[in-house]
C-alpha positions in Angstrom: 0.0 0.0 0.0 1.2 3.4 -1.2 2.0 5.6 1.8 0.8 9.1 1.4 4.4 11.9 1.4 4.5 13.0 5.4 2.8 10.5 6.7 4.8 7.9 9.6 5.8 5.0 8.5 6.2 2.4 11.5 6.6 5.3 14.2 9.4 7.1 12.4 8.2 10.6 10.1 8.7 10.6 6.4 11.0 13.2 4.7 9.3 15.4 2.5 10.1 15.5 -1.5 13.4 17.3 -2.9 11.1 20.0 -4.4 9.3 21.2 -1.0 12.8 20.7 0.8 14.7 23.3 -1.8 11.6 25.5 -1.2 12.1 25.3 2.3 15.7 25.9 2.3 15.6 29.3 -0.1 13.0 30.9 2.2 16.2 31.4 5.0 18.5 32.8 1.2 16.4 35.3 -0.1 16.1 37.0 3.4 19.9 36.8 3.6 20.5 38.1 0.1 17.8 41.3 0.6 19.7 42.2 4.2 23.3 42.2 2.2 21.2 44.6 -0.9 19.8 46.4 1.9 22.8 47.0 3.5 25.0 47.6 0.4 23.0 49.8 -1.3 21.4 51.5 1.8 22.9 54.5 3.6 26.2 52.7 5.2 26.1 53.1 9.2 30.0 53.9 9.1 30.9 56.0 6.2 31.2 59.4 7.4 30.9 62.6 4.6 32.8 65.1 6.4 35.6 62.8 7.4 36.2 61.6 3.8 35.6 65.5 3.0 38.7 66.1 5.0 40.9 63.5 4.2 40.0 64.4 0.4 41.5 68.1 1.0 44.5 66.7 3.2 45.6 65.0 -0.3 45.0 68.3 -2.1 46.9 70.2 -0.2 49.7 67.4 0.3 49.8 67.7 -3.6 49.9 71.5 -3.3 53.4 71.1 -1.2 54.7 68.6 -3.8 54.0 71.1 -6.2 56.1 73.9 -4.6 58.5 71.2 -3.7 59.0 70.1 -7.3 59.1 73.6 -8.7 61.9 74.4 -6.4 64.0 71.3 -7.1 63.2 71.7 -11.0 64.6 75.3 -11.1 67.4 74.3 -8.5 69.0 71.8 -11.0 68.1 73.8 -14.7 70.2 76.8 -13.1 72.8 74.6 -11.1 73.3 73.3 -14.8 73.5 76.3 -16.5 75.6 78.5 -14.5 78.2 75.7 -13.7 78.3 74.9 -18.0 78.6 78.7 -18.5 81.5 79.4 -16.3 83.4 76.0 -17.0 82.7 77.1 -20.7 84.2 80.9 -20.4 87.3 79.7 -18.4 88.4 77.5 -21.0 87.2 79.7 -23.6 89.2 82.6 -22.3 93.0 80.1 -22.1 94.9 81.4 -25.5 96.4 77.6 -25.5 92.6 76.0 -25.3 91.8 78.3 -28.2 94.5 77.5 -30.5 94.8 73.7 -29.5 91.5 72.8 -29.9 90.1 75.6 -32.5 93.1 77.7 -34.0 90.5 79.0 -36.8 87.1 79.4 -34.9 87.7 82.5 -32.7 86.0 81.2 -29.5 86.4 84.8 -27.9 84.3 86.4 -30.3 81.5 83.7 -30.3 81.6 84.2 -26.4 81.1 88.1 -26.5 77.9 86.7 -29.0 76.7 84.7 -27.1 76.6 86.8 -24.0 74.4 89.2 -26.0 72.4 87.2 -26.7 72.2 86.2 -23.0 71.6 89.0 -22.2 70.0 91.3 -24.6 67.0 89.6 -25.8 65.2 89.6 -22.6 64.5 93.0 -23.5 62.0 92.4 -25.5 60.4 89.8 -23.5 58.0 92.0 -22.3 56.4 91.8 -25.7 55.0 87.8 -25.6 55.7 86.7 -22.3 52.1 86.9 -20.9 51.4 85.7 -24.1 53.5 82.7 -23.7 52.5 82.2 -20.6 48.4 82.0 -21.4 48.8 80.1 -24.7 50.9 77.4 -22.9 49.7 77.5 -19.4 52.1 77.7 -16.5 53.0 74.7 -16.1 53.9 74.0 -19.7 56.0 77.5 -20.0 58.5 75.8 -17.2 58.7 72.8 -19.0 59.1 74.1 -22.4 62.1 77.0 -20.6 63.8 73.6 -19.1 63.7 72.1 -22.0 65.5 75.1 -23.7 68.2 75.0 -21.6 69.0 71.3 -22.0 69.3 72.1 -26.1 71.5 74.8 -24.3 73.9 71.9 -22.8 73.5 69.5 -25.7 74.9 72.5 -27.9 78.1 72.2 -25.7 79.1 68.5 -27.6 79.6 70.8 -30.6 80.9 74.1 -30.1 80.6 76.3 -33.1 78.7 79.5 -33.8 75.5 78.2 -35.6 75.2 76.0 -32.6 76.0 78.1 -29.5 75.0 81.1 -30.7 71.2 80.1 -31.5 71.3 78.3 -28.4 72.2 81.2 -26.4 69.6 83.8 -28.1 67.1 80.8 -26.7 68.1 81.0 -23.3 67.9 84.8 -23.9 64.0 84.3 -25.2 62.7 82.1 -22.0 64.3 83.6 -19.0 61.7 86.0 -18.6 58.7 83.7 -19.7 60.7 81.3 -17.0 60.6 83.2 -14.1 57.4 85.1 -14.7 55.7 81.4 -14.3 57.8 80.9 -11.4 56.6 83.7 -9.8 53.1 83.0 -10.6 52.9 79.5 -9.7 54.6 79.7 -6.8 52.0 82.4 -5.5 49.0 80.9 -7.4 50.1 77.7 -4.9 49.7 79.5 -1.6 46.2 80.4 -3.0 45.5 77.0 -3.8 46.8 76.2 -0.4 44.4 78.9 1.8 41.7 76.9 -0.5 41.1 73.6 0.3 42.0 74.6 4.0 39.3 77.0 3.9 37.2 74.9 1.8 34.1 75.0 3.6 33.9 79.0 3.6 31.4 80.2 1.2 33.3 82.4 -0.7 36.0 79.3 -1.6 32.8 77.2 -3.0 31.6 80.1 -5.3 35.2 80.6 -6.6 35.1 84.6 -5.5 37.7 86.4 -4.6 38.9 85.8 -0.8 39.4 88.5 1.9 42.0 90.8 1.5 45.2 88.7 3.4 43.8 85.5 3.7 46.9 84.0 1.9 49.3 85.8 3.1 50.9 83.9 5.5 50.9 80.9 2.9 52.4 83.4 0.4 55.6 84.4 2.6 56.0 80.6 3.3 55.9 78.8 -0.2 58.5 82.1 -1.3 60.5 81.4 1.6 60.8 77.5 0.6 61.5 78.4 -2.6 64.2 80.6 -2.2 65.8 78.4 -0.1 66.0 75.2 -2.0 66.7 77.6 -5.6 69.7 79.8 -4.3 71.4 76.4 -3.6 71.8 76.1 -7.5 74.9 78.9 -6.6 76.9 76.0 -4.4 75.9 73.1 -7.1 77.1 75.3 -10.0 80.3 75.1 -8.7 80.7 71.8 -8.5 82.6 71.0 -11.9 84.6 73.7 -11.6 86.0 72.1 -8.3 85.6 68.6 -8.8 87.1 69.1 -12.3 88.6 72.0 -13.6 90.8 73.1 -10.7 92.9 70.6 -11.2 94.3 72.3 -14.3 94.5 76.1 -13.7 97.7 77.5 -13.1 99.3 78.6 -9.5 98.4 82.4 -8.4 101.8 83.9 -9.3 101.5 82.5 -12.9 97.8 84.3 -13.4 98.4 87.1 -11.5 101.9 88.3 -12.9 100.5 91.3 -14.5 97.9 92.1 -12.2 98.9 95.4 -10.3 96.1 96.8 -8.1 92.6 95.3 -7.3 89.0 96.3 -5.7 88.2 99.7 -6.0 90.9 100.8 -8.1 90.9 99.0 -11.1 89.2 99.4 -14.4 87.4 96.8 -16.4 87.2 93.5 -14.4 90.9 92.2 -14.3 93.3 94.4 -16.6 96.7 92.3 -16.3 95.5 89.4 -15.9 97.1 86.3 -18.0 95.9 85.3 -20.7 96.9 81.3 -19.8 95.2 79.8 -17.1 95.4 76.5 -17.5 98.4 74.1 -16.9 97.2 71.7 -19.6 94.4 70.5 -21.5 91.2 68.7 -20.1 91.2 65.6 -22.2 88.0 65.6 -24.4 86.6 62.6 -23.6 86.9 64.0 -20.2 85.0 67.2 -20.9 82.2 65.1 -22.7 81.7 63.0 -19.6 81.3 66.4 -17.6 78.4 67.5 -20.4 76.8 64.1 -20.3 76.1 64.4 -16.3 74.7 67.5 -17.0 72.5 66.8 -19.6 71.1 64.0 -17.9 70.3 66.3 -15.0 68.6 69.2 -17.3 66.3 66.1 -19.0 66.0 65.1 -15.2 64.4 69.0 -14.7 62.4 68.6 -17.1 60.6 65.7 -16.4 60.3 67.4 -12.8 58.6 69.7 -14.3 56.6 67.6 -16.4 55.4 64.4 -14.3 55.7 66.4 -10.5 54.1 70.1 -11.0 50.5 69.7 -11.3 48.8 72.3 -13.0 48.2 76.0 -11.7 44.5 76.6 -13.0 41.7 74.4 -13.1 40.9 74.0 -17.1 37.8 76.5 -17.2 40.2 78.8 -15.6 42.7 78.1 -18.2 40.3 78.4 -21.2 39.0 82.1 -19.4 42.5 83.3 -19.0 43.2 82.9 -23.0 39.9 84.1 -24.0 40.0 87.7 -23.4 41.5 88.3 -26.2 45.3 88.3 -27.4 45.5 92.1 -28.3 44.2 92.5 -24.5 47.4 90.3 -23.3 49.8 91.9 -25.0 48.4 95.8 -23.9 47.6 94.4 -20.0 51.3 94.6 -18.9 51.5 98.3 -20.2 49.1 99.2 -18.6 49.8 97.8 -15.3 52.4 100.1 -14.7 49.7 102.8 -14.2 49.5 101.2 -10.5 51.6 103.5 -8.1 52.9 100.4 -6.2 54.3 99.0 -9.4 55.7 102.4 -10.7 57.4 103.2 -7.1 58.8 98.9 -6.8 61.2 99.8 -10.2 64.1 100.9 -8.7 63.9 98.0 -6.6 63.3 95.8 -9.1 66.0 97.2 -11.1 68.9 97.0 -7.9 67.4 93.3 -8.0 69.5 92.3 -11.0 72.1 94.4 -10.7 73.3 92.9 -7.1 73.1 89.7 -8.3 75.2 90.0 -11.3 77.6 92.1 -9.2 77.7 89.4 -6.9 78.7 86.6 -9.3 80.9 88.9 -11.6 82.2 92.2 -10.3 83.1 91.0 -6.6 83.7 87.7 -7.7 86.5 88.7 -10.0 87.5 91.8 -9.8 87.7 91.3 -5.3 87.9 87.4 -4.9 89.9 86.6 -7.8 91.9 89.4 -8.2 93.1 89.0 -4.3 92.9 85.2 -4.0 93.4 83.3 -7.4 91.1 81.5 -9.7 91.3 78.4 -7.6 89.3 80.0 -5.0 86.5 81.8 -7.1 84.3 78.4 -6.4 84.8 79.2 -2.7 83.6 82.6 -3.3 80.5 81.8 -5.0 79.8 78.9 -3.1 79.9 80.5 0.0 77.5 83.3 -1.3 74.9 80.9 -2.4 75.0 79.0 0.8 74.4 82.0 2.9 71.6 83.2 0.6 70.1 79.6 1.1 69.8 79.9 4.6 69.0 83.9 5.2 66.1 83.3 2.7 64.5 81.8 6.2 64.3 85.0 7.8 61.9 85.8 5.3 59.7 84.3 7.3 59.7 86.5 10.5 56.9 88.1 8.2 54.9 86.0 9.1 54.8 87.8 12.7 56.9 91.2 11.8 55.7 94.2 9.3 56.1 93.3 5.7 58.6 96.1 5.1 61.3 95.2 7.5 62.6 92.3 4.8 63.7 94.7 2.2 64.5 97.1 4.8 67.8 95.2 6.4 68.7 93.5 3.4 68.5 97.0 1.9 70.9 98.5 4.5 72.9 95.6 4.8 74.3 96.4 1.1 74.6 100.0 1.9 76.9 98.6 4.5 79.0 96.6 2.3 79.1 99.1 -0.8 80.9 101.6 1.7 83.2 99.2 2.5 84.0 98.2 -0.8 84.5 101.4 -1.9 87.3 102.1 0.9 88.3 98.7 1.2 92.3 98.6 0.4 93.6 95.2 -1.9 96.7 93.8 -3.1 97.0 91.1 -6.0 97.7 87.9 -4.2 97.3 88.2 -1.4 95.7 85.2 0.6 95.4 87.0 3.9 92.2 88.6 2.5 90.4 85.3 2.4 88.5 85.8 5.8 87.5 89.2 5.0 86.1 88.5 1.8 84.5 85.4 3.0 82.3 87.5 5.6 81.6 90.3 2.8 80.0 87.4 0.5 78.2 85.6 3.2 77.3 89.2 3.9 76.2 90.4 0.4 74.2 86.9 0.1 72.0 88.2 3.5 71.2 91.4 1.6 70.0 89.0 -1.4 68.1 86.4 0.6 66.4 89.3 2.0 66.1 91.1 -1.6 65.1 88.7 -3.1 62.6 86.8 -1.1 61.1 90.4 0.0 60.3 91.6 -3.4 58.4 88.5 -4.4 56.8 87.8 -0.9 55.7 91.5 -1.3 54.0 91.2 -4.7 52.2 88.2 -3.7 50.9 89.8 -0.6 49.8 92.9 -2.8 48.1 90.7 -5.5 47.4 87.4 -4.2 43.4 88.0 -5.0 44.3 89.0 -8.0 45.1 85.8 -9.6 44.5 87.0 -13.3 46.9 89.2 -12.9 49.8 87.6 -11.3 50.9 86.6 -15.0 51.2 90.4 -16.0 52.7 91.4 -12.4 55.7 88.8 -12.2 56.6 89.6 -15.9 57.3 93.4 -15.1 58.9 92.5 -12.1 61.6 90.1 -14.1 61.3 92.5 -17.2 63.2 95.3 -15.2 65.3 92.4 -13.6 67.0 91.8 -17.4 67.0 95.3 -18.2 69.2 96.0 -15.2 71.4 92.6 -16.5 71.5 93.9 -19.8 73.3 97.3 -18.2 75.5 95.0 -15.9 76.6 93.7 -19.3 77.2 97.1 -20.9 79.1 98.8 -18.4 81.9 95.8 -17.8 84.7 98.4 -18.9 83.7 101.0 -16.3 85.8 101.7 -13.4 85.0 99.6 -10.5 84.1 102.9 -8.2 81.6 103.8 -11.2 80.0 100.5 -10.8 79.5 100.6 -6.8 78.4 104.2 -7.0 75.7 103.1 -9.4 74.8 100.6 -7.2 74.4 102.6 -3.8 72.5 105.3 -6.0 70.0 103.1 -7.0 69.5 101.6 -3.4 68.9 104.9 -2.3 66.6 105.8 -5.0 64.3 102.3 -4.3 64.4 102.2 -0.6 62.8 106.0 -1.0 60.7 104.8 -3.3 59.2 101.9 -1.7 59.0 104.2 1.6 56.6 106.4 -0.5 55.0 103.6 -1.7 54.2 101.9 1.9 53.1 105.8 3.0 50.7 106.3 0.3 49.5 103.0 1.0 48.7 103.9 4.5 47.4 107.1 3.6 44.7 104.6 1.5 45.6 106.4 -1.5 43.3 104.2 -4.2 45.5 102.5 -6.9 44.5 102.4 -10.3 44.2 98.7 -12.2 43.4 98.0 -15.5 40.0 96.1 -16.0 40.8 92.6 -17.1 37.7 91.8 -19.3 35.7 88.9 -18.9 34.8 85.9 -21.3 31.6 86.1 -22.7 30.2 82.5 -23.3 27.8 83.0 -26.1 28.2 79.7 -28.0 27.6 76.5 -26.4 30.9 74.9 -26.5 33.5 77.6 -27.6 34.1 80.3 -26.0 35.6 84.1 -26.8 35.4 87.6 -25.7 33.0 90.0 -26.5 34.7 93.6 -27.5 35.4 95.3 -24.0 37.2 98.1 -22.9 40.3 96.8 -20.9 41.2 100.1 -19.9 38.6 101.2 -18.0 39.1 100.1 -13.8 37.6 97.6 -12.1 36.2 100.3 -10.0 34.7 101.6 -12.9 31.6 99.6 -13.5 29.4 100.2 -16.6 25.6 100.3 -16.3 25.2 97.2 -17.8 27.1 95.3 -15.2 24.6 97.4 -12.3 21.7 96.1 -13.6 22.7 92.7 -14.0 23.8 92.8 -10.4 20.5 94.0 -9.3 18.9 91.3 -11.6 20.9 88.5 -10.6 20.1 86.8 -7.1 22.4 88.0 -3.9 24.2 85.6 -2.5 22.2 82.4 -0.5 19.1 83.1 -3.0 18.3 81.2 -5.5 17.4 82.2 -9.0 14.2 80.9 -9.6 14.1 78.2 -12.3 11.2 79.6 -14.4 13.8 83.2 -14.9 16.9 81.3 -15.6 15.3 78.7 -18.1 13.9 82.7 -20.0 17.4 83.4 -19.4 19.0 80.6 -20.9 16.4 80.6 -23.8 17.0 83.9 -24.5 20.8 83.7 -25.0 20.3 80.5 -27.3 17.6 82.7 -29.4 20.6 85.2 -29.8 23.1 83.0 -30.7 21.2 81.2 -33.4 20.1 85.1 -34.9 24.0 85.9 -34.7 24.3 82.7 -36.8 21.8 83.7 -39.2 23.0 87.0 -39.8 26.4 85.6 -39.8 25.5 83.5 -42.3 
């Protein structure tokens, strides 16, 4: 007899069927299954928004100090390379026995004095398509594209003729300024980034307005101050292949300095006597080659610094707005700046700023170090001066807690100092008993540039650090005056040497009153006047270019047109209601499609 399914058989229960017990057993499933979609795709009990907020703005601005980080570095080892290839490359070029061995029928001495100009003379124009440069490219790209200019620079060096160095020269004379007017900008369009994503939940950092005047100070003086320090090391590492490798075959003091017969403040021109053979014997080529390899493989190693570490400066839609008011504007803009009192009365400052430098690593160098100590010593000299202004560019930060004008202040009369005493300052030719004096004066002269230098361009960030579109223009003048006052450093190389310091302690005098009527006026709340950068008008969907606007009206100066569209548009913390933007919105399509038409 068939038993019926669940009944007992013989006292003992029967199993149901395999159907009912797989029915049975995916009840217990599906209620695990819908808990795990619950919880997966429910609001998860332990994520937390703000703490991921945070840790996302800890990365940005960890990337931020990378950024400064790898400018510094990148510009530390394109100018350690240049500078040390330069100076290895005149010192040879100068030996009459180098000349003749190597290239009786080239005339190495003229191509120098050519290549020098072009050094040093076509900055000038740089005013001209730097901001250009600079907005076509981007920031970012300028430094890598002025890097990679110097490494064609070194690579040159393998061959050394005039269609080679002298191109190559006129190069490095076409990026300096484009160079260091990105360098200046990034480095202070950085600290902006920085007061922004520690600030980011301010309401004026998420709607992209202008901050409050000195937020980013104090971020400003610090990313200057680290760059300064890590850059002015490229002085010590410049030196390092004319120690490690061309001191062992210049000639003893008494040799060089035979014909030398009076030194310092005396003497006319940088060295007149000095001999015209400096070298003992010849570097072996293969020797010089190796020296040119190691630094071309650091310039490529700058480069990719540049290119792989420094993130960009702008977000892209503030790339695209910067380029889109027009080229004609760009190239007018810097003009124009200089209508602004602060930038008019920081010239002569500007202007000291290149000649102290270039005094520093020429006249003193030469005409005080080497004239009084030897050749062998001039890495000493110029070590010792970069070193010093790699550590006073620290004080800089005292700003941080002292008056802004107290930087330029002591470097300032620090070099008013040490111009008297150059200028009275008796010297003999070889004489090494002079080497602790002259030590002090350099590590001296490199406080007043640490100071100098870091002042100046911690001061023009403070002044324009809201201004972010116009930190481009700013930094350019700034470095434009800088090569105009190298380009007279260059001209004036046959003038006596009390010429020279006079024109130097003249023009400190002349900035340090300047910038004290520049600070007065300033607290007086004189107003300023700045040149209206125009804004982008986005009329077609997808492209975007600038309506005709007057850039030389003031941003104080506001048109009608922009008043009623202030009053129109909703205040900040109201909402435009949706029914008036979408009119709005169909109203500027309705004109773009009529422009069209007509265009058509």
């Amino acid at each position: 007899m068939a038993t019926v399914e669940g009944e007992e058989l013989d006292g003992a229960p029967v199993p149901p069927s395999n159907g009912v017990m797989n029915e049975l057993l995916h009840v217990g499933q599906d209620d695990a299954m819908q808990d795990q979609m619950e919880e997966f795709l429910g609001p998860r009990a332990e994520y937390d928004e703000e703490e991921e907020e945070r840790k996302y703005y800890r990365r940005k601005r960890l990337g931020v100090i990378k950024n400064v980080l790898a400018a510094s570095f990148g510009a530390l080892i394109v100018y350690s390379v240049y500078m040390g290839l330069l100076q290895m490359q005149l010192i040879l070029h100068y030996d009459m026995t180098y000349r003749e061995v190597k290239y009786s029928n080239l005339g190495l001495e003229n191509i120098d004095r050519k290549m020098l100009m072009g050094i040093n003379v076509t900055p000038i124009v740089g005013l001209l398509y730097t901001p250009i440069l600079i907005r076509f490219l981007g920031t970012k790209w300028m430094m890598f594209l002025a890097s990679g200019i110097y490494a064609l620079f070194v690579s040159t060096n393998y061959w050394e003729r005039y269609y080679t160095l002298v191109p190559s020269a006129v190069a490095i004379g076409a990026v300096i300024l484009p160079l260091w007017a990105s360098l200046g900008q990034y480095i202070t369009r950085m600290a902006q980034q920085y007061y922004e994503y520690v600030n980011y939940k301010e309401e004026h950092v998420q709607a992209q307005k202008k901050p409050p005047r000195g937020a980013c100070h104090r971020y400003v003086i610090v990313f200057q101050s680290v760059f300064y320090i890590i850059f002015h090391l490229s002085f010590v590492f410049a030196e390092f292949p004319m120690l490690f490798v061309l001191n062992g075959y210049l000639q003893d003091n008494s040799h060089v300095l035979h014909g030398v017969k009076t030194c310092g403040a005396n003497i006319t021109g940088l060295i007149p006597g000095f001999n015209t053979t400096v070298l003992t014997s010849l570097p072996r080529s293969m020797l010089l080659i190796q020296v040119e390899s190691v630094l071309m493989g650091f310039a490529f190693l700058a480069m990719m610094i540049f290119l792989v570490l420094c993130g960009p400066a702008y977000r892209p839609t503030e790339e695209i707005d910067l380029r889109s008011i027009g080229w004609g504007n760009i190239f007018q803009l810097p003009f124009k700046h200089l209508r602004d009192y602060r930038l008019r009365l920081l010239c002569p400052f500007f202007i000291y700023s290149g000649f102290e430098v270039l005094f520093a690593v020429n006249g003193f160098s030469l005409s005080y170090g080497v004239c009084v100590l030897g050749l062998k010593k001039l890495w000493l000299l110029i070590g010792v001066y970069g070193l010093s202004c790699s550590v006073f560019s620290s004080l800089s930060l005292c700003l941080l807690r002292l008056p802004r004008w107290l930087c330029l202040a002591v470097g300032a009369a620090v070099h008013v100092l040490l111009l008297a005493v150059l200028l009275a300052l008796p010297l003999r030719p070889n004489h090494p008993g002079y080497l602790g004096p002259l030590l002090v004066i350099s590590v001296l002269w490199g406080l007043g540039t640490a100071l100098n230098k870091t002042g100046i361009s911690t001061l023009l960030g403070m002044l324009y650090a809201e201004e972010k579109e116009r930190l481009d223009f700013v930094f350019t003048i700034y470095h434009w005056w800088q090569a105009i006052a190298i380009f007279v450093v260059y001209l004036w190389s046959g003038l006596p040497m009390r010429a020279k310091l006079a024109i130097l302690l003249a023009t400190l005098l002349l900035a340090c009153y300047c910038y004290w009527l520049m600070e007065r006026r300033l607290a007086k709340k004189d107003p300023y006047r700045l040149p209206r950068i125009p804004r982008p008008r986005h009329k077609v969907k997808g492209y975007r270019y600038l309506e005709e606007d007057n850039s030389d009206e003031s941003d104080s100066e506001e048109s009608e047109e922009e008043e009623v569209e202030k009053q129109d548009s909703p205040g900040p913390g109201r909402r435009e209601p949706t029914c008036h933007r979408r009119r709005r919105e169909d109203t500027s399509v309705g004109e773009g499609e009529r422009e069209e038409r007509e265009g058509g």
